[in-house]
N, C-alpha and C positions, 0 to 999 in steps of 0.2 A: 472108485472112492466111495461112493455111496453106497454102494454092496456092502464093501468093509465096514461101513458102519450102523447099516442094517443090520448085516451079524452080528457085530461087538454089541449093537444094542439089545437084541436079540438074546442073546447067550446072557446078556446081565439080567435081565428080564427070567428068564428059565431058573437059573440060580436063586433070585429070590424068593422065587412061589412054590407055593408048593406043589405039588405032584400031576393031581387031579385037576388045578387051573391052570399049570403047566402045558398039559397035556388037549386041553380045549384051545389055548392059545396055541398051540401049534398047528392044531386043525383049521384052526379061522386064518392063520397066515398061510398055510396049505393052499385052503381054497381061495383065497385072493389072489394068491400066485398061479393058480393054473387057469383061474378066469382074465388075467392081466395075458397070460402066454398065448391063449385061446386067442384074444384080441389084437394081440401081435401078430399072430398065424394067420389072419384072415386081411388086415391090413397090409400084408405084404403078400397077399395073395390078389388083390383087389389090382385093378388096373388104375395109375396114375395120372391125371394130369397134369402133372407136374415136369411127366418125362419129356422129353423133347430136343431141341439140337441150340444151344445156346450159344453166339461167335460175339466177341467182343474185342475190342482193341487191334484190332487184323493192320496190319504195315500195305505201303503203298504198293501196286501192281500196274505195271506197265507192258499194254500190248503193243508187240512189231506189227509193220505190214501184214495184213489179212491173218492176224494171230488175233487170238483172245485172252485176255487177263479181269480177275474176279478179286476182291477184293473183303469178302464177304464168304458167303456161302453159294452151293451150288448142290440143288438138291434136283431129285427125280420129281414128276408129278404123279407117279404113283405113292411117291410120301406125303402127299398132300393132306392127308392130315394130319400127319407127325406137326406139334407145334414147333416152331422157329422164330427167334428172339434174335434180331441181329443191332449190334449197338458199335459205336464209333469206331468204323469200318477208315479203312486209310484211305488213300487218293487214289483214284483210276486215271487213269493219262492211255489214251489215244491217239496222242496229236500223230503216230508215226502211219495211223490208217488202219489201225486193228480195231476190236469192238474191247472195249472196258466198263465195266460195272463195280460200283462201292456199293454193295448192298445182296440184294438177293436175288438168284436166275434160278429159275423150275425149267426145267427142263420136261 
């Protein structure tokens, strides 16, 4: 939506002037635009940290005899630095003799 009215303002803008201010006004939005893409190009080339493994709202888990249930996440400790965000994780129940966890297991 914005685009389209970039151009439409754009093209009204051309229309009015004449040739030779025309013609420098297209250069000066030229080079804004390939310095904005430039800045795009390298921001998404950049490493974020932002990225990471995000669990939220996860439903109850119940472990049987000498079973395991997770409730949450279950990551490697080789991902140990990937970040991990875990948030209102459902109920872990054990009572049957297995291990349960609401939350987070590194392995």
């Amino acid at each position: 939506m914005v685009t389209c009215l970039v151009v439409a303002g754009l093209s009204v803008v051309f229309l009015v002037t004449e040739r030779d201010e025309s013609s420098w006004i297209a250069t000066v939005v030229s080079a804004l635009v390939a310095v904005a893409a430039l800045g795009v190009a390298v921001w998404a080339v950049l490493p974020s940290a932002a990225l990471g493994v995000r669990v939220s709202g996860t439903g109850s888990a119940t472990a049987g005899q000498g079973g395991r249930a997770v409730s949450g996440y279950v990551g490697s400790a080789d991902d140990a630095s990937t970040p991990v965000e875990v948030s209102e994780t459902g109920d872990a129940d054990a009572t049957a003799g297995g291990d349960a966890v609401s939350g987070v297991v590194v392995r």
